[in-house]
DOVEX-903951 format. One record per atom (N, C-alpha, C, CB): x, y, z. Coordinates in steps of 0.001 Angstrom, whole numbers, padded with zeros to 6 digits, always signed. Glycine has a CB too. Layout:
N
XYZ
...
//
This chain:
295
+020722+002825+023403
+022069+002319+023126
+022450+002651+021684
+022149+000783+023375
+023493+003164+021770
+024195+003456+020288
+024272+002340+019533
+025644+003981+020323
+023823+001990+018250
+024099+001325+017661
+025549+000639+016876
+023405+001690+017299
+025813-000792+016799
+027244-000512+016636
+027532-000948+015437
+028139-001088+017601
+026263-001094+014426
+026499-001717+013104
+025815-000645+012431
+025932-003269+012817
+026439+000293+010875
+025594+000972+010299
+025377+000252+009425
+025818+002104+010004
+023636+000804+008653
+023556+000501+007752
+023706+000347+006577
+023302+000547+007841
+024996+001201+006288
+026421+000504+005413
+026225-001287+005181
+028154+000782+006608
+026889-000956+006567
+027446-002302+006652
+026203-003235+006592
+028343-002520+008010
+025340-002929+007237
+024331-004317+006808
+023989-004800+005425
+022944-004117+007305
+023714-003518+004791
+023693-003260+003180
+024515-004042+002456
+024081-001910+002771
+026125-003946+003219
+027207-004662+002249
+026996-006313+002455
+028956-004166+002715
+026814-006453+004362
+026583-007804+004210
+025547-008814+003578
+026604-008033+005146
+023844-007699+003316
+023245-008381+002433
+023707-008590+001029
+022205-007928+002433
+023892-008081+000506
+024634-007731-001142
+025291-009141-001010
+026026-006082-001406
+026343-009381-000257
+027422-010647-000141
+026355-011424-000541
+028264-011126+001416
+025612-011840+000433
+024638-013224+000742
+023461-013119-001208
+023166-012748+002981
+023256-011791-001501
+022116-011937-002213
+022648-011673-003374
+020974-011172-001858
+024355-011552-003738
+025049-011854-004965
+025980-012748-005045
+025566-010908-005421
+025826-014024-003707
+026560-014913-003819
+027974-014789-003806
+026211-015387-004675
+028979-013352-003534
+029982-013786-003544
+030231-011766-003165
+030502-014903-004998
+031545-011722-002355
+032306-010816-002627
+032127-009557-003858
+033284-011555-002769
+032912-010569-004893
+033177-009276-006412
+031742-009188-006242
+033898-009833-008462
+030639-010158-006392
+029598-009561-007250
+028567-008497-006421
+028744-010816-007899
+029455-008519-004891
+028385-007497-004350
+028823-006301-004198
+027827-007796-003118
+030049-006276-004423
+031098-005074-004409
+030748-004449-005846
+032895-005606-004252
+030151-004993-007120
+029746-004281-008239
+028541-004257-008371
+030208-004644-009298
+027767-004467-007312
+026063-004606-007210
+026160-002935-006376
+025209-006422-005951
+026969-002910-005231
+027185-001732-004494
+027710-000515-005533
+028260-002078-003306
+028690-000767-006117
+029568+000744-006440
+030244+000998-006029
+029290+001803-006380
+031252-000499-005117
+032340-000140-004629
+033419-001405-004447
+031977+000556-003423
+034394-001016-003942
+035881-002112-004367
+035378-003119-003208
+037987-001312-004041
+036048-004427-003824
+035595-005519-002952
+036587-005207-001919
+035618-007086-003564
+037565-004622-001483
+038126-004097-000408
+037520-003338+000680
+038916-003475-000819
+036214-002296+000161
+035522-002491+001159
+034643-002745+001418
+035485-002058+001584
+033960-003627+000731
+033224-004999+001021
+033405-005541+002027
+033421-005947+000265
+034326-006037+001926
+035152-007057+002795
+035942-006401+004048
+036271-007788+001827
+035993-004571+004509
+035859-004293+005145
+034947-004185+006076
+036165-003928+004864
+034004-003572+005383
+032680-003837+005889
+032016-004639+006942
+032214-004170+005091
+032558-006100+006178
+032010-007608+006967
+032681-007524+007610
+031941-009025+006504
+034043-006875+007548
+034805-007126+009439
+034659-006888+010019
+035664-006979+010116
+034146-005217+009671
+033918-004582+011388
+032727-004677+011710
+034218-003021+011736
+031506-004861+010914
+030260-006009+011323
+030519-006910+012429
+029938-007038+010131
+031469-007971+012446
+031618-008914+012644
+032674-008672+014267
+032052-009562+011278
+033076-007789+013659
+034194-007533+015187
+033299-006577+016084
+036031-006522+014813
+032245-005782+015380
+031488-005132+016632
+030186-006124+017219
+030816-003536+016096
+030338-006865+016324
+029072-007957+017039
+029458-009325+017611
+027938-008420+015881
+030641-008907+017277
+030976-010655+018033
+030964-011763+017399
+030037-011167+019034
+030425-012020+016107
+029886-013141+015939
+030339-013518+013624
+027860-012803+016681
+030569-014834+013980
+031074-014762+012363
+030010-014977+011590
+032171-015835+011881
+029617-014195+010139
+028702-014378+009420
+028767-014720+007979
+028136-013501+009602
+029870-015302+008074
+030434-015931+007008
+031186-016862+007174
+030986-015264+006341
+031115-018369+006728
+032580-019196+006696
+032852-019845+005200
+032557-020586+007912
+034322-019469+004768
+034529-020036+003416
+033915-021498+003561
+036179-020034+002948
+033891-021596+002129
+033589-023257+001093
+034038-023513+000332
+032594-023657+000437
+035398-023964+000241
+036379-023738-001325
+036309-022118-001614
+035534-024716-002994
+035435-021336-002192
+036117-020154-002413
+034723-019037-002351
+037072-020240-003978
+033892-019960-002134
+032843-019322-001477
+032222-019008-000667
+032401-019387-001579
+032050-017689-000499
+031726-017172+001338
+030021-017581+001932
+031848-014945+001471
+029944-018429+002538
+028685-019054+002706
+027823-018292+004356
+029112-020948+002782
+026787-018318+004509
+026417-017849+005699
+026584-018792+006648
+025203-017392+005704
+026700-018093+007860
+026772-019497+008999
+025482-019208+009722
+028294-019564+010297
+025087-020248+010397
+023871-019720+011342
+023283-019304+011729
+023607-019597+011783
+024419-018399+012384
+023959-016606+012619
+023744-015909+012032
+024523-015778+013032
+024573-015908+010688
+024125-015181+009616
+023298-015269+008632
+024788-014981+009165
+022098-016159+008980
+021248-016809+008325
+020049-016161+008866
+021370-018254+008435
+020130-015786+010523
+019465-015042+010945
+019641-013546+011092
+019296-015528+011763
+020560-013345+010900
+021113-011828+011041
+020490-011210+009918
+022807-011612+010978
+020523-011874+008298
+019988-011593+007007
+018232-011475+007183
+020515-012875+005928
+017896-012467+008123
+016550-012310+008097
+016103-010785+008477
+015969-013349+009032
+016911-010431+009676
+016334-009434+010136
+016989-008138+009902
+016134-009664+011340
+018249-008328+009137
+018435-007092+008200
+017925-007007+007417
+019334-006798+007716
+016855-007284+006562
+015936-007806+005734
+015260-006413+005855
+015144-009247+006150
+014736-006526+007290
+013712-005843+007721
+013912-004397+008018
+013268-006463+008748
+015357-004719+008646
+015708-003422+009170
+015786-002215+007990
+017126-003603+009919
+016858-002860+007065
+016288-002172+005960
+015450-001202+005237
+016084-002605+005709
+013958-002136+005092
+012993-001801+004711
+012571-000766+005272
+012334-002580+004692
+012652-001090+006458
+011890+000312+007524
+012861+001102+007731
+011253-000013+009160
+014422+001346+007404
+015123+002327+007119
+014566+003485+005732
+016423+001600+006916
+014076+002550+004766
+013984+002535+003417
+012534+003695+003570
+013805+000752+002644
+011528+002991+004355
+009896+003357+004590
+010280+004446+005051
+008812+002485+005593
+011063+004822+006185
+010886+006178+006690
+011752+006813+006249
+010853+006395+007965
+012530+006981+005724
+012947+008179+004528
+012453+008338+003183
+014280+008103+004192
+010873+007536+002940
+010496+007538+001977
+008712+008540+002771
+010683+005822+001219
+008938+008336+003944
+007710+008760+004557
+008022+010176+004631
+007330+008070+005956
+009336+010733+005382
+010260+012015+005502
+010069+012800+004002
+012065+011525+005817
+010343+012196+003440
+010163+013034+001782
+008317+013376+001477
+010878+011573+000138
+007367+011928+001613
+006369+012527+001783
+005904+013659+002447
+005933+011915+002017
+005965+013775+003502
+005605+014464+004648
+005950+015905+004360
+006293+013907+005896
+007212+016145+003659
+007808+017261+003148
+007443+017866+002392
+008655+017196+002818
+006852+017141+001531
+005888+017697-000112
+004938+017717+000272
+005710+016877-001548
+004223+019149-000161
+003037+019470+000105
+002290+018943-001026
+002898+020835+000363
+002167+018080-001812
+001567+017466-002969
+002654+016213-003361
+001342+018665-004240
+002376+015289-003358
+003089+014321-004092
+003050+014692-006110
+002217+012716-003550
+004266+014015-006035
+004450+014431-007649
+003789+013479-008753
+006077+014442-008027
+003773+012215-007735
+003446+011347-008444
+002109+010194-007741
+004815+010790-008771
+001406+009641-008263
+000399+008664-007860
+000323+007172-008223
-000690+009147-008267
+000398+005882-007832
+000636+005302-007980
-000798+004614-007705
+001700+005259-007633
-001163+003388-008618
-002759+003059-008447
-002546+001682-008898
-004005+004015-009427
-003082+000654-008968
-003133-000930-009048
-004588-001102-008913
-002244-001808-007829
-004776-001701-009951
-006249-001412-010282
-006684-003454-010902
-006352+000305-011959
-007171-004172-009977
-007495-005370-010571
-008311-005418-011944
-008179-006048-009606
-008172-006118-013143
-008330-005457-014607
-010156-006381-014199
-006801-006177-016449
-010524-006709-013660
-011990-006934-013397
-012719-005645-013331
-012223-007705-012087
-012106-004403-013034
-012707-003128-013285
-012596-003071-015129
-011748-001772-012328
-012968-002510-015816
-012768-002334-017043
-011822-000809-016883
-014273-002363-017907
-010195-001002-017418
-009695+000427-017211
-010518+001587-017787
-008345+000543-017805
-011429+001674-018665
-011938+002645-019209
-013154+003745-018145
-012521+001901-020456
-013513+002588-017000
-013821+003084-015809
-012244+004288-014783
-014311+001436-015015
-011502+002868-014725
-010668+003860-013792
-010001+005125-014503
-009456+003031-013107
-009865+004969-015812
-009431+006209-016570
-010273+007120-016668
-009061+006023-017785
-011852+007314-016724
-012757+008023-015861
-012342+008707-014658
-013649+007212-015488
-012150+008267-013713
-011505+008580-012593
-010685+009053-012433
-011301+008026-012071
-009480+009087-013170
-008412+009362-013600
-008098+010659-013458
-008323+008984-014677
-009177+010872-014902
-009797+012511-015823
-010243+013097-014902
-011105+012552-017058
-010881+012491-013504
-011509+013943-013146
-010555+014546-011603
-013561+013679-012748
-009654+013480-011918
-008470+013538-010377
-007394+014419-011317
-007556+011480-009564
-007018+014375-012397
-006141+015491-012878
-006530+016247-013312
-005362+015385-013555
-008184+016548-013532
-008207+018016-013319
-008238+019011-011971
-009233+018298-013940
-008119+018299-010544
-007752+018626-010132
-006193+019263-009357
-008381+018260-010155
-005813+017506-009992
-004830+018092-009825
-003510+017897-010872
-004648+017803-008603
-003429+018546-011397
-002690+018402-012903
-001303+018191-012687
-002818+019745-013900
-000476+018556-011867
+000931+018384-011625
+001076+017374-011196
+001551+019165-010906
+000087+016622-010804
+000888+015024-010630
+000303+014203-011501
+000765+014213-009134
+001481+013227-011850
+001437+012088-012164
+000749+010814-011957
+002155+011998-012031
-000291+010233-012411
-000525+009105-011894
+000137+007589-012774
-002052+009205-011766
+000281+006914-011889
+000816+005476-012293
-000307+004455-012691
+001635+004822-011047
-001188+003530-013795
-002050+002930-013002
-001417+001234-013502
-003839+003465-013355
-001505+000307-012915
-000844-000750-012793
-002407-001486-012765
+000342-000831-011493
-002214-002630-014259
-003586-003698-014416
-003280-004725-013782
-004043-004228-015860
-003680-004959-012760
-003432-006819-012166
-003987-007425-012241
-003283-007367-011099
-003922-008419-011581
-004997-009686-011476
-004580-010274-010039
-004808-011013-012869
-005653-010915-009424
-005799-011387-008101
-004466-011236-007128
-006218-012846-008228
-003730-011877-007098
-002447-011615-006071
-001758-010454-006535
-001324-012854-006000
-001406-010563-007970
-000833-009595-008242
-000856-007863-007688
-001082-009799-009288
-002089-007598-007379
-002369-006431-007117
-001945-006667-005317
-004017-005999-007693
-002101-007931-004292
-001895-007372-003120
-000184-007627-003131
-002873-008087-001861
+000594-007796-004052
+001930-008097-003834
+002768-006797-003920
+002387-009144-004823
+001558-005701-005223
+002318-004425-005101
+002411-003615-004055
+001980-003683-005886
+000955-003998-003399
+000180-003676-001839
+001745-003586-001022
-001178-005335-001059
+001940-005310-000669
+002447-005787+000105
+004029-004827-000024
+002277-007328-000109
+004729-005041-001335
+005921-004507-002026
+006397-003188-001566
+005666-004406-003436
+004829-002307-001428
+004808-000965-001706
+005139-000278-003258
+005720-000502-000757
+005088-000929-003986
+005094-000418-005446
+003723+000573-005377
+004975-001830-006724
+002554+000783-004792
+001684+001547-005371
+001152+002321-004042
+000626+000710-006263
+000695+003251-004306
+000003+003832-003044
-001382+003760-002372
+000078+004948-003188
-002096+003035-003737
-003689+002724-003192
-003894+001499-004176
-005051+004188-003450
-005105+001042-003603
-005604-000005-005002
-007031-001027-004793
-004154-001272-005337
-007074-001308-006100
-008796-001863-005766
-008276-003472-006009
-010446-001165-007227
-008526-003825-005087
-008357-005868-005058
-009428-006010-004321
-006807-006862-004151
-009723-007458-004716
-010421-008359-003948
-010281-008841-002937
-010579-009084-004327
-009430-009127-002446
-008762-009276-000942
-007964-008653-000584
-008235-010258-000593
-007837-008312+001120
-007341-007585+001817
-006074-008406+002585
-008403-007022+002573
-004889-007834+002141
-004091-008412+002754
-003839-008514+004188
-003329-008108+002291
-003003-009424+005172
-002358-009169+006154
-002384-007634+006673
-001176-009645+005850
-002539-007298+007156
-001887-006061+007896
-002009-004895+007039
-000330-006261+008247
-003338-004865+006589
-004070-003618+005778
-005488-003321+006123
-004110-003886+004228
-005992-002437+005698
-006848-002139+006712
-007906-002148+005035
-006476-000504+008007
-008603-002478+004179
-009438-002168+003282
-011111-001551+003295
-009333-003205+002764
-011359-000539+002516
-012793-000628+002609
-013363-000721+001420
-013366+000397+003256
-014706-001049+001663
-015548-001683+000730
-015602-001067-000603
-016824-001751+001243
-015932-001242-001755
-016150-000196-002956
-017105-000588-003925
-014890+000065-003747
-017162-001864-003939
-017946-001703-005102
-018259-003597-004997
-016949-000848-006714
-019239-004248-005485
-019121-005835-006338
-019358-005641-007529
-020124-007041-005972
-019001-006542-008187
-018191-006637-009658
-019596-008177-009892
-015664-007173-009564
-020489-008033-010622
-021309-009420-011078
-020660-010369-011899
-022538-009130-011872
-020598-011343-012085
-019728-011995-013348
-021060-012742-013854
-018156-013199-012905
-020829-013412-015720
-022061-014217-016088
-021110-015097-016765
-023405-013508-017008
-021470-016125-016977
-020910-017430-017997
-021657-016943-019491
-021614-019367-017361
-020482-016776-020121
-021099-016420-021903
-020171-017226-022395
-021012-014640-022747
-020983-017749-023997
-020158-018457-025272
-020405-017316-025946
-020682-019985-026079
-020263-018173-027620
-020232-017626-028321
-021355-018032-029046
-019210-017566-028677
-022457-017482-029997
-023653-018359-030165
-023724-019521-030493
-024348-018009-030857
-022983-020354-031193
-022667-021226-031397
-021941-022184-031032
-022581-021050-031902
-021597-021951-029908
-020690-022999-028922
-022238-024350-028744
-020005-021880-026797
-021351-025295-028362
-022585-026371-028267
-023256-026528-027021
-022150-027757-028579
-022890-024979-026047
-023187-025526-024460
-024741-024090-025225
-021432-025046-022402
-024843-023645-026130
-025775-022858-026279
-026266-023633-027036
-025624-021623-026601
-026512-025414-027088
-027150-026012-028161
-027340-027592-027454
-026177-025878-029673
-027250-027942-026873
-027876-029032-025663
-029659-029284-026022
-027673-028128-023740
-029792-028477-025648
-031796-028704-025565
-031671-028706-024501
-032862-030079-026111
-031523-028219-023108
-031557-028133-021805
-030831-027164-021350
-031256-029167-021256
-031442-027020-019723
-030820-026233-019135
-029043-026809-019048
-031665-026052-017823
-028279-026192-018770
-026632-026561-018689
-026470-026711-017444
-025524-025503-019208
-025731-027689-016613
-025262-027979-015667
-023788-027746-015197
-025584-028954-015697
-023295-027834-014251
-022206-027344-014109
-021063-028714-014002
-022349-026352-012891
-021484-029737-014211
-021422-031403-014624
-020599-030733-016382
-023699-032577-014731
-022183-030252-017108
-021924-030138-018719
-020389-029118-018788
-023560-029193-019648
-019981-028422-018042
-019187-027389-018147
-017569-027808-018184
-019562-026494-017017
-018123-028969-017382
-016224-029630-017341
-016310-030600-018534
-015580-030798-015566
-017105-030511-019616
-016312-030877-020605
-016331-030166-021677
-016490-031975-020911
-016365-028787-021922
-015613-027830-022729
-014849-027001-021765
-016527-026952-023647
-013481-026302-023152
-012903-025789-022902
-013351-024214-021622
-012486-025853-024117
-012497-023686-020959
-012729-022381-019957
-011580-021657-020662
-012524-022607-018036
-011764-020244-020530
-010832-019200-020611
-010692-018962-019293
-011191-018014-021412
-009487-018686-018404
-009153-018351-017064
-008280-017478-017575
-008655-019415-016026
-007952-015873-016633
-007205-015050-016815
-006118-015255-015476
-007989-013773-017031
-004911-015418-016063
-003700-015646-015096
-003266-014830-014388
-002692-015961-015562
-003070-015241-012936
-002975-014504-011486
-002033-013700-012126
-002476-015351-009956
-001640-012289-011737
-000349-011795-011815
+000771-011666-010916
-000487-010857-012120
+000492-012391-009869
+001136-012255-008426
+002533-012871-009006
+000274-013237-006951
+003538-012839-007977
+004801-012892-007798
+004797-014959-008259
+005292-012142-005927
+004008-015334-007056
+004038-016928-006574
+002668-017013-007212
+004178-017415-004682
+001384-016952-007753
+000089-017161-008216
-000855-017692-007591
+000084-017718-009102
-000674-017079-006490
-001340-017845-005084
-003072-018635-005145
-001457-016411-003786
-003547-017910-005974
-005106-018022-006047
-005486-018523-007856
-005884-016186-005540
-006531-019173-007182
-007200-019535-008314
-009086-019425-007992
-006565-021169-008689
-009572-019056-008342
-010904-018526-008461
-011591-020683-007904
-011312-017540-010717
-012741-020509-007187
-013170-021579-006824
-014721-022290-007909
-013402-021203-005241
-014513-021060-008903
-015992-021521-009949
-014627-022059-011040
-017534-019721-010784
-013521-022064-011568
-012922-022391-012341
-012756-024201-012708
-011926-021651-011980
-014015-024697-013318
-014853-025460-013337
-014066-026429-014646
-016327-024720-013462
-013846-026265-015860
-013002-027612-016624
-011232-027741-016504
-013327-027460-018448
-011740-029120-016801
-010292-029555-016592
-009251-029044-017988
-010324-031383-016413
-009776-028706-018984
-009398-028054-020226
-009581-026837-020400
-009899-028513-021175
-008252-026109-019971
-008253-024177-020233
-007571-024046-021178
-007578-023046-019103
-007620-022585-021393
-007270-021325-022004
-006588-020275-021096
-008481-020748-022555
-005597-020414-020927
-005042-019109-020236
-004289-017753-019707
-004989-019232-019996
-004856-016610-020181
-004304-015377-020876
-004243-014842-019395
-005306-014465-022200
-003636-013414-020552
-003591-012344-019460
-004327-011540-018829
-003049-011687-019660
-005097-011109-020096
-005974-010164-019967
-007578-010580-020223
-005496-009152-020850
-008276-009885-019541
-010271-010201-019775
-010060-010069-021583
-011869-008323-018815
-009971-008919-021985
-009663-008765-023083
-009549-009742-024384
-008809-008310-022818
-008262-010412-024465
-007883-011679-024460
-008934-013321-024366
-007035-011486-023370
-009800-013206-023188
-010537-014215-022848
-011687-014108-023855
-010905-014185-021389
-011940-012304-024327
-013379-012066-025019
-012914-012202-026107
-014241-010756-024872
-012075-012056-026494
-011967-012533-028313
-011862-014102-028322
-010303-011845-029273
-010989-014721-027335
-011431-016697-027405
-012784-016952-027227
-010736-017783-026049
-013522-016342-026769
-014950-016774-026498
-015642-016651-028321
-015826-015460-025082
-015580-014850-028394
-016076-014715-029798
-015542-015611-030794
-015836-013429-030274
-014370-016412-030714
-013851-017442-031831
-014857-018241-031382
-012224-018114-031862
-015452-018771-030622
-015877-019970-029967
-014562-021254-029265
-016828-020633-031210
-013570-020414-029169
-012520-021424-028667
-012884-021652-027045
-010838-020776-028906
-013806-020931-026599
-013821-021132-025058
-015164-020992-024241
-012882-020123-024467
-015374-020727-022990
-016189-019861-022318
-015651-019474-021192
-017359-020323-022090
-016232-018723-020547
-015742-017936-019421
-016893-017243-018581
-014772-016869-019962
-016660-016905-017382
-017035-016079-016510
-016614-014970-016479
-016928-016431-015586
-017220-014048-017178
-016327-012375-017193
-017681-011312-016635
-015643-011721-019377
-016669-010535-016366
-017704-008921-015553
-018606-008560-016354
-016880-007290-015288
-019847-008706-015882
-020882-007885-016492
-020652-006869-017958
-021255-007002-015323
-019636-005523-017045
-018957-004550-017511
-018091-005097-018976
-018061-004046-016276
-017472-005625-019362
-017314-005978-020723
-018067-006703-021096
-016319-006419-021072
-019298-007160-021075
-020052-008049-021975
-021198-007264-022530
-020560-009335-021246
-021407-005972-022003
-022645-005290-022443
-022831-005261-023717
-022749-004046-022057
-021543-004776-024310
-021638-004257-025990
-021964-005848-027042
-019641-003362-026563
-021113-006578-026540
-021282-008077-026925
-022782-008935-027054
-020486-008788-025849
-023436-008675-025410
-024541-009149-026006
-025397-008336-025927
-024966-010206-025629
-025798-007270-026463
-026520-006528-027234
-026456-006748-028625
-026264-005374-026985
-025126-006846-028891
-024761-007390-030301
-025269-008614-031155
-023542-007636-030219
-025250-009350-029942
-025353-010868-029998
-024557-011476-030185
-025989-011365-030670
-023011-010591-030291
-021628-011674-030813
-021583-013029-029348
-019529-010362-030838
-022200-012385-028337
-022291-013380-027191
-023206-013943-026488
-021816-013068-026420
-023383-014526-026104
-024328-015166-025178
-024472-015548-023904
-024517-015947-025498
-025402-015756-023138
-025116-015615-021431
-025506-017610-021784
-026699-014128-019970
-024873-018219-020889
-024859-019854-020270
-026536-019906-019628
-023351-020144-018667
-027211-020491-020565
-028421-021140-019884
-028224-021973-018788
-029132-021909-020752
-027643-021637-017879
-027270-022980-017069
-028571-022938-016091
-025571-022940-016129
-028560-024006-015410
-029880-024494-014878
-030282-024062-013266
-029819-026121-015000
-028933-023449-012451
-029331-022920-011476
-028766-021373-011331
-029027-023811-010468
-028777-020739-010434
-028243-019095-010819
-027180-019010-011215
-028154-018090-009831
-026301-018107-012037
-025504-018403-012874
-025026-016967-012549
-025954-018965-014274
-025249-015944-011511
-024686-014766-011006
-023499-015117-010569
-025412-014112-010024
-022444-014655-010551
-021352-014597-009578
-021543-013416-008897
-019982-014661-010152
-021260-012970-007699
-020574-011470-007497
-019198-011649-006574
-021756-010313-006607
-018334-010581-006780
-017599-010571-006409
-017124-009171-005799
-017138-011163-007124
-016903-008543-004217
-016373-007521-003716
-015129-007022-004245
-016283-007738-002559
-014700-005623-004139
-013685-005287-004377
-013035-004381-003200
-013818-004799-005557
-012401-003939-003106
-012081-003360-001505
-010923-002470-002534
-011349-004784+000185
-011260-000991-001490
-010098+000120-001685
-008892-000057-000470
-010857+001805-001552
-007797+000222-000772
-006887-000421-000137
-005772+000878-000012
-006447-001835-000951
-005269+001167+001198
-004024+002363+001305
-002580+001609+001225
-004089+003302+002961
-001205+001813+000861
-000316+000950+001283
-000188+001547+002678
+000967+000829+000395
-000204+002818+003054
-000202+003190+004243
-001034+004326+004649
+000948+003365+004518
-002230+004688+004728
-002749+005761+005210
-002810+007089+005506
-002822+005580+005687
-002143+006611+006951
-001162+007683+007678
-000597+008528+006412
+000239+006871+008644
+000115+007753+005764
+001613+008833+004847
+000828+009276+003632
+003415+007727+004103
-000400+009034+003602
-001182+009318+001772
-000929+010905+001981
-003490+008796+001384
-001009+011441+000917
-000966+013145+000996
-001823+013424+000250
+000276+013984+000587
-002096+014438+000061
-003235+015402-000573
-004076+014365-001929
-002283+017098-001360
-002999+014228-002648
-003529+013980-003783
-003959+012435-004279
-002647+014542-004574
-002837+011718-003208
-003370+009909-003221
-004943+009912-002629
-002199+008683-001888
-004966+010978-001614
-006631+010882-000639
-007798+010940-001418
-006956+012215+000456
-006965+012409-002523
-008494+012878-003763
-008446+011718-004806
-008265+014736-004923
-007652+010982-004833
-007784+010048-005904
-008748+008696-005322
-006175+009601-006406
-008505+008201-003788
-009075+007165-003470
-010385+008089-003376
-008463+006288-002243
-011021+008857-002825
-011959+009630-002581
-012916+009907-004162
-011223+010919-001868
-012591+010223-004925
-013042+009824-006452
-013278+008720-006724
-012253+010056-007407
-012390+007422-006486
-012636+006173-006945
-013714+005532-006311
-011561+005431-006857
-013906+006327-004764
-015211+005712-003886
-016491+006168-004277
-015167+006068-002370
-016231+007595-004847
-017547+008356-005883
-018234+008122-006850
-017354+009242-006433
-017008+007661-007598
-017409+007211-009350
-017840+006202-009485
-016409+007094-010396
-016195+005058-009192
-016608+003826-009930
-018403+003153-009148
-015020+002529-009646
-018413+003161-008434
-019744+002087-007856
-020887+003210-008799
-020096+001986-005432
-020934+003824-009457
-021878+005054-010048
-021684+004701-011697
-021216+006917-009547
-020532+004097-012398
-020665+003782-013126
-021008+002931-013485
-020260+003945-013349
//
């Protein structure tokens, strides 16, 4: 069946609903609120049904159009996906690479990776995006990136395995949880300060289940967490992978605590879509499955 609404028009009628008014979706579009407001008519006269009723002077959704938005929502998107798949498919190399990389890797790893994916392939571009826990499956979810290493696997993705990430509890030598006379308990822990590094997700869905005092510190970056520790303003649970240089040094110290004090944590390689990866997203996940667990 021929369709009797284009996606013009759905376009214009979301704009209405998601700029609150007429003018402001008619200058969100790039076009006169005349046909805006054309638009919604013949929407409305080929479907039968009203998706708007004034409110004093504002055009509000009605019912139907409460649901109609839901699922132009969608329609959208997957208008959006497959002329974004059509252009893939067309290029025999993507120009560009897009990567989301949870910052529990140390970037100096994935920039490793990086180096040896543009020497293959030098004409493209890569993107790499530092997250943290949600953050990285929202770009997933978004499609902002084309691959990526998180800890969890979203909804309706398919992930494989790559690597675990160890974590250890370190102060600073002089913190007083390195000065007890005993082993440390995880009792002793909720009463000094924690450094926690903040979700980057949209909504901050997650919070780690060892995140143990009621008194934080809370940054952006691992980074960030290792210089509060070296003040002695904190402690934390951080990756193996940045603490090497530290305690060799001795600027840090690992938590005598009294029962195992390992964390590990999986990381999973992740496609936004598979199917559509091209040449050069494949050699990049294909490197990242090589290297990083090798470094």
């Amino acid at each position: 069946m021929e369709p009797k609404v284009s996606l013009d028009q759905w376009r214009a009628f979301m704009a209405v609903i998601d700029a609150g008014g007429y003018a402001k979706a008619a200058e969100a579009l790039g076009k006169s609120q005349s046909a805006v407001s054309y638009a919604i008519s013949q929407l409305e006269t080929a479907l039968g049904v009203a998706v708007f009723e004034l409110q004093g002077r504002r055009a509000v959704p009605t019912p139907a159009g409460d649901v109609l938005y839901r699922r132009a929502r969608h329609l959208l998107m997957e208008a959006e996906n497959l002329e974004s798949a059509a252009i893939q498919l067309s290029a025999k190399v993507e120009p560009l690479v897009s990567l989301a990389g949870d910052v529990i890797v140390p970037p100096e790893q994935v920039l490793c990776c990086i180096a040896s994916f543009a020497r293959e392939f030098p004409d493209t571009r890569v993107e790499l995006y530092e997250s943290v826990m949600s953050g990285t499956e929202d770009m997933l979810i978004q499609h902002q990136v084309d691959v990526a290493i998180a800890g969890r696997v979203p909804a309706g993705f398919n992930g494989e395995y790559l690597m675990s990430v160890t974590f250890r509890g370190v102060t600073s030598p002089d913190h007083p949880l390195q000065h007890l006379g005993r082993p440390v308990s995880y009792d002793d822990l909720r009463h000094y300060r924690q450094s926690i590094v903040r979700d980057s997700g949209i909504h901050r869905r997650y919070t780690e289940g060892w995140q143990e005092a009621e008194q934080r510190l809370t940054v952006s970056h691992i980074r960030t967490s290792l210089h509060a520790i070296r003040l002695g303003l904190s402690y934390a649970w951080l990756p193996e992978a940045y603490l090497k240089d530290d305690l060799e040094a001795g600027t840090l110290k690992l938590i005598p605590m009294e029962t195992e004090s390992k964390r590990v944590h999986a990381l999973y390689l992740i496609f936004a879509d598979r199917e559509l990866a091209g040449p050069a997203t494949r050699h990049l996940a294909e490197v990242l499955k090589r290297q990083l667990p090798a470094q």
